[in-house]
One Martini backbone bead per residue (centre of mass of N, CA, C, O) as a GRO file, in nm:
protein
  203
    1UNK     BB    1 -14.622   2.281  -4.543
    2UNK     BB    2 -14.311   2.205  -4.496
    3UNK     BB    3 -14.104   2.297  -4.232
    4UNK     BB    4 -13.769   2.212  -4.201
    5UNK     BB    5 -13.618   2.480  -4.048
    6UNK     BB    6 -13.821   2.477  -3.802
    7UNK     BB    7 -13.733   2.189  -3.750
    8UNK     BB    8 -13.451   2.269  -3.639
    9UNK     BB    9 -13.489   2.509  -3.448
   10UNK     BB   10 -13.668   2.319  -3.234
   11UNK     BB   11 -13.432   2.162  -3.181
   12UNK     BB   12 -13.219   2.372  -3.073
   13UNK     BB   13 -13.406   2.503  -2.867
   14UNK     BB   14 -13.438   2.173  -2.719
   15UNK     BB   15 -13.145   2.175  -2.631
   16UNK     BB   16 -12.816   2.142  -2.399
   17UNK     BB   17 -12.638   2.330  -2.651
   18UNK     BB   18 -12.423   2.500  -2.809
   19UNK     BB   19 -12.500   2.721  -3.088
   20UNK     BB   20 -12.449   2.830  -3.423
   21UNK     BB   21 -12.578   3.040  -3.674
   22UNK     BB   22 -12.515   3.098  -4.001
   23UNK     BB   23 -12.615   3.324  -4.175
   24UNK     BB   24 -12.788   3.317  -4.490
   25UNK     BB   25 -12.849   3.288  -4.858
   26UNK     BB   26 -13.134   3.168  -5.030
   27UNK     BB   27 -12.973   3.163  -5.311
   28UNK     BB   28 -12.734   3.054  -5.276
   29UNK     BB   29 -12.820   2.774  -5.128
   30UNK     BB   30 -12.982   2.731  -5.391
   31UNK     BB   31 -12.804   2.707  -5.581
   32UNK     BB   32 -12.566   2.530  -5.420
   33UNK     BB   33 -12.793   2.252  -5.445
   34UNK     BB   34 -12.790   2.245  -5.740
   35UNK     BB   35 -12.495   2.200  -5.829
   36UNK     BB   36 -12.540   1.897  -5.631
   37UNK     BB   37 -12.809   1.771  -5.601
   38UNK     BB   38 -13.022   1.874  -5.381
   39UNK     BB   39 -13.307   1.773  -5.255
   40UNK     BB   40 -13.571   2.059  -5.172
   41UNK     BB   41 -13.686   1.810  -4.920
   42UNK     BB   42 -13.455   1.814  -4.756
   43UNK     BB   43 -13.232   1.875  -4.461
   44UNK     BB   44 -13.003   1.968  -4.632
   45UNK     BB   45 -13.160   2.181  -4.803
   46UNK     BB   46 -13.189   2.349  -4.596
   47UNK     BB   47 -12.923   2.426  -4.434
   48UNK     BB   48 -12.800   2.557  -4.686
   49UNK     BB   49 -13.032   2.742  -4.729
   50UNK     BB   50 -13.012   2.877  -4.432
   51UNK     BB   51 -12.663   2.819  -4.403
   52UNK     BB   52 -12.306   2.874  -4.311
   53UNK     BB   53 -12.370   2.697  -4.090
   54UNK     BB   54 -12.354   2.467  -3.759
   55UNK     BB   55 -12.248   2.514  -3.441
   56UNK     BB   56 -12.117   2.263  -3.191
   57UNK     BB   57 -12.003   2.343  -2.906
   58UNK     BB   58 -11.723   2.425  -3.106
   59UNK     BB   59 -11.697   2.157  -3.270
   60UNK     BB   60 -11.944   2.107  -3.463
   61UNK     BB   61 -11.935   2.160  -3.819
   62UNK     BB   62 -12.239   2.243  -4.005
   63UNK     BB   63 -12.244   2.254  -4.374
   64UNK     BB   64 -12.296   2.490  -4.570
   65UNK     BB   65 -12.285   2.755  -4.710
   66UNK     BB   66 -12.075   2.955  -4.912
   67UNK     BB   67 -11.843   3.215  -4.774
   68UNK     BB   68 -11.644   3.453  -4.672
   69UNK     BB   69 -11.632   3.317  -4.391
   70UNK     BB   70 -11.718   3.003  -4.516
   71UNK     BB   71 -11.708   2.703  -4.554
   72UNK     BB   72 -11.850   2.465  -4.769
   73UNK     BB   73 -11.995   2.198  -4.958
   74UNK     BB   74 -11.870   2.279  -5.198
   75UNK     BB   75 -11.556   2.275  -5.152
   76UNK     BB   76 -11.512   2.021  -5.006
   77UNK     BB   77 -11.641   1.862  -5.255
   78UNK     BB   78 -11.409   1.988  -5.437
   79UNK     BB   79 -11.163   1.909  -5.346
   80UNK     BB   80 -11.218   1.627  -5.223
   81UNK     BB   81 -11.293   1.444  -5.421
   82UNK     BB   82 -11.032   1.274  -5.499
   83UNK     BB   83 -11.062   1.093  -5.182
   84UNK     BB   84 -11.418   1.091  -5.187
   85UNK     BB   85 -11.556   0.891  -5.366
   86UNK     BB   86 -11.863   0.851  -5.318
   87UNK     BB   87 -11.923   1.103  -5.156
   88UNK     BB   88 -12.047   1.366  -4.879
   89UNK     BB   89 -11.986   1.649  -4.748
   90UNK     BB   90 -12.126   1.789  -4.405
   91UNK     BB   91 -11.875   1.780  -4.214
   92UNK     BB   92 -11.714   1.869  -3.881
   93UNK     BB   93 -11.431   1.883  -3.658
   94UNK     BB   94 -11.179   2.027  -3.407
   95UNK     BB   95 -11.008   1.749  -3.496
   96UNK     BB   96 -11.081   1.646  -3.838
   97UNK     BB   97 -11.295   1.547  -3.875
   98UNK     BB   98 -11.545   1.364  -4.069
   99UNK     BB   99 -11.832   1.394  -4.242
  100UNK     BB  100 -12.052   1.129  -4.436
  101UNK     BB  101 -12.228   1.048  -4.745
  102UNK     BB  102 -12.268   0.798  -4.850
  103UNK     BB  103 -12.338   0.698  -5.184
  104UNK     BB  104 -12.080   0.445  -5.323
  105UNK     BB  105 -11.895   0.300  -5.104
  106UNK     BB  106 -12.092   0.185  -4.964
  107UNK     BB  107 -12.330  -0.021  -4.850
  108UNK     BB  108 -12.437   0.214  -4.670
  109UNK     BB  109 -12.662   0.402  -4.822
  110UNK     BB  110 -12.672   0.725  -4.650
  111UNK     BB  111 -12.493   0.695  -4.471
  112UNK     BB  112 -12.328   0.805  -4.181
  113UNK     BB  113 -11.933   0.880  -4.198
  114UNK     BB  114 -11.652   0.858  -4.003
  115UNK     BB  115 -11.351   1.031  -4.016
  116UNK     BB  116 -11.081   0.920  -3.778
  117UNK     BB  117 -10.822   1.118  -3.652
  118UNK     BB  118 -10.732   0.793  -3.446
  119UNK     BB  119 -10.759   0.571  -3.715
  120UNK     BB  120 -10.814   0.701  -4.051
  121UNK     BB  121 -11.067   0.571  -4.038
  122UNK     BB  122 -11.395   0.449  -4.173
  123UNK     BB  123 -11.721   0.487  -3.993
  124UNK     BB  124 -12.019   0.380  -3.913
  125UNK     BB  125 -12.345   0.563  -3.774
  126UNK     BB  126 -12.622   0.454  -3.835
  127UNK     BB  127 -12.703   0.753  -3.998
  128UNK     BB  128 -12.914   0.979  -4.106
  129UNK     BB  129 -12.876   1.281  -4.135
  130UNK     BB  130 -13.169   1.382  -3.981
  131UNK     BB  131 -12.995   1.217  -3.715
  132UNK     BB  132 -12.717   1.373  -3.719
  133UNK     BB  133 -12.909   1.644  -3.626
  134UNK     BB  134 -12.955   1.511  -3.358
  135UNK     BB  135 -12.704   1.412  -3.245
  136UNK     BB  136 -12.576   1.658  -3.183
  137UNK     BB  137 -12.763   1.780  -2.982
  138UNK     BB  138 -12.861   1.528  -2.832
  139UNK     BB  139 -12.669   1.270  -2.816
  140UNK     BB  140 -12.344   1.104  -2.744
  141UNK     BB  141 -12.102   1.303  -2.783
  142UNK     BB  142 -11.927   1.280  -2.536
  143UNK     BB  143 -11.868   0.935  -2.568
  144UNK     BB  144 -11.766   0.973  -2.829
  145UNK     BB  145 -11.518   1.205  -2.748
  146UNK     BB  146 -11.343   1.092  -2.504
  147UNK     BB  147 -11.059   1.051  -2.643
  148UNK     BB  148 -11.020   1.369  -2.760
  149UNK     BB  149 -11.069   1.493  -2.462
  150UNK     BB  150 -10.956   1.740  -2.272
  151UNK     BB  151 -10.973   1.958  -1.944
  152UNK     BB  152 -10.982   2.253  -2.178
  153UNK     BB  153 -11.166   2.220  -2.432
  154UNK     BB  154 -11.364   2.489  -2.397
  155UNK     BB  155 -11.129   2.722  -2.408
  156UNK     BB  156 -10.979   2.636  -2.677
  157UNK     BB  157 -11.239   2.634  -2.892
  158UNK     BB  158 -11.441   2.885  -2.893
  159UNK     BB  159 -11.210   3.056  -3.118
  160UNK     BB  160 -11.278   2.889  -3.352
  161UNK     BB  161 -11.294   2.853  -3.660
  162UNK     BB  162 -11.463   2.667  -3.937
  163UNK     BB  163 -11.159   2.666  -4.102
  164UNK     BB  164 -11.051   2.543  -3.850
  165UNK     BB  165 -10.831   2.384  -3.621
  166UNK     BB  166 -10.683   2.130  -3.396
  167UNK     BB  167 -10.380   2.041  -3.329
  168UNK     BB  168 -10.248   1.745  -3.268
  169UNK     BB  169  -9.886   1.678  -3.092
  170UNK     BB  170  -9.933   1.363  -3.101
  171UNK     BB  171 -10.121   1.210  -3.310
  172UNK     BB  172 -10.364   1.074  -3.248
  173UNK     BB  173 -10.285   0.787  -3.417
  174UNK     BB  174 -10.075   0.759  -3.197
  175UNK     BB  175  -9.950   0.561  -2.950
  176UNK     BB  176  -9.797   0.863  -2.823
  177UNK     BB  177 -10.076   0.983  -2.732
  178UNK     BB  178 -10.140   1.252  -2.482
  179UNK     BB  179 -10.419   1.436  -2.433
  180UNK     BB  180 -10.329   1.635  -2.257
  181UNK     BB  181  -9.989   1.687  -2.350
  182UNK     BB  182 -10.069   1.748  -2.603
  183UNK     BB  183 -10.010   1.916  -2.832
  184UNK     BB  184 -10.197   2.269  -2.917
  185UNK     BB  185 -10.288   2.380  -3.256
  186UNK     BB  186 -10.376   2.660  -3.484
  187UNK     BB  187 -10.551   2.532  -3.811
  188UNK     BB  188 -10.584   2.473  -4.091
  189UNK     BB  189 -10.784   2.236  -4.175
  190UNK     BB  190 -10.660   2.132  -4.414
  191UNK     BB  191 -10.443   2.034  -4.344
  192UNK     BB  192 -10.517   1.802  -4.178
  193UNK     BB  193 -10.689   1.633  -4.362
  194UNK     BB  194 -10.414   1.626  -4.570
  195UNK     BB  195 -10.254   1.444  -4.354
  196UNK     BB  196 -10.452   1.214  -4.311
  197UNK     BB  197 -10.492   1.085  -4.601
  198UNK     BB  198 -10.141   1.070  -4.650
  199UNK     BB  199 -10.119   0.860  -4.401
  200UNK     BB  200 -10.342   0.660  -4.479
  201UNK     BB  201 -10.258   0.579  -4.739
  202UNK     BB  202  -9.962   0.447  -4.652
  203UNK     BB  203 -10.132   0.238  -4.461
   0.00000   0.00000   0.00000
């Protein structure tokens, strides 16, 4: 039988990035993957059933089982269901973006789709899944993020929890944010979130 958590562990062990896994209850990420009907031979439900996140370079944070520790799929995807209706979250990263699998939203579905808070949109990364956690891992992900990233953002980033995010301001999607000299502030990811939203809505 195929061990899906063990490739991703090999993938993991040969990536040339610093990672984190937050170790996980396996019945517990088996309840919350059946109340979301994610199918138990899937890339995602292994990772949920196998941790509360894995975290790629303190930047990107891949969405596992919810913990007293760790906010998980279900929260994200239960709070903000009524925003993101016909998607699924399954990551964000350091800056408030979120990465979702379009189910019914988009023509491309199942593809990850990154909600961008630099420019407030919904942008297609034409990749499922499986392919979305070796991007992380060995990807181009420093040249995907090279506007959002200033001189000194791995010592500034390093000890933020995965519930929290880097509030920059003037905020990434402002014309007069210069990402060097903006302010960089620790706050809950859910801020950022709701107020990147409420912005786009306006918009």
């Amino acid at each position: 039988m195929r061990n899906i958590w063990q490739e991703i562990i090999n993938l993991i062990d040969g990536a040339d990035v610093d990672v984190v896994i937050n170790k996980g209850d396996a019945a517990i990420g088996d309840k919350i993957c059946r109340n979301l009907n994610i199918p138990s031979e899937s890339v995602l439900y292994s990772v949920v059933s196998n941790s509360n996140g894995i975290v790629v370079n303190h930047w990107i944070r891949i969405l596992g089982q919810d913990s007293s520790e760790n906010n998980g799929v279900y929260y994200y995807n239960s709070k903000y269901t009524g925003k993101i209706s016909k998607m699924f979250l399954v990551a964000n990263d350091i800056v408030g973006g979120l990465f979702a699998i379009s189910i019914d939203k988009f023509e491309d579905k199942n593809f990850i789709w990154y909600f961008a808070p630099d420019t407030l949109e919904w942008e297609c990364l034409n990749m499922q899944y499986n392919e979305f956690i070796a991007w992380c891992l060995k990807g181009n992900v420093d040249e995907f993020y090279a506007s959002m990233r200033w001189k000194n953002w791995e010592e500034d980033v390093k000890d933020v929890g995965m519930n929290n995010a880097i509030l920059i301001y003037p905020f990434l999607w402002a014309k007069e944010c210069d990402i060097e000299n903006a302010t960089k502030k620790e706050v809950a990811i859910d801020e950022i979130i709701e107020m990147n939203f409420e912005y786009s809505r306006r918009g």
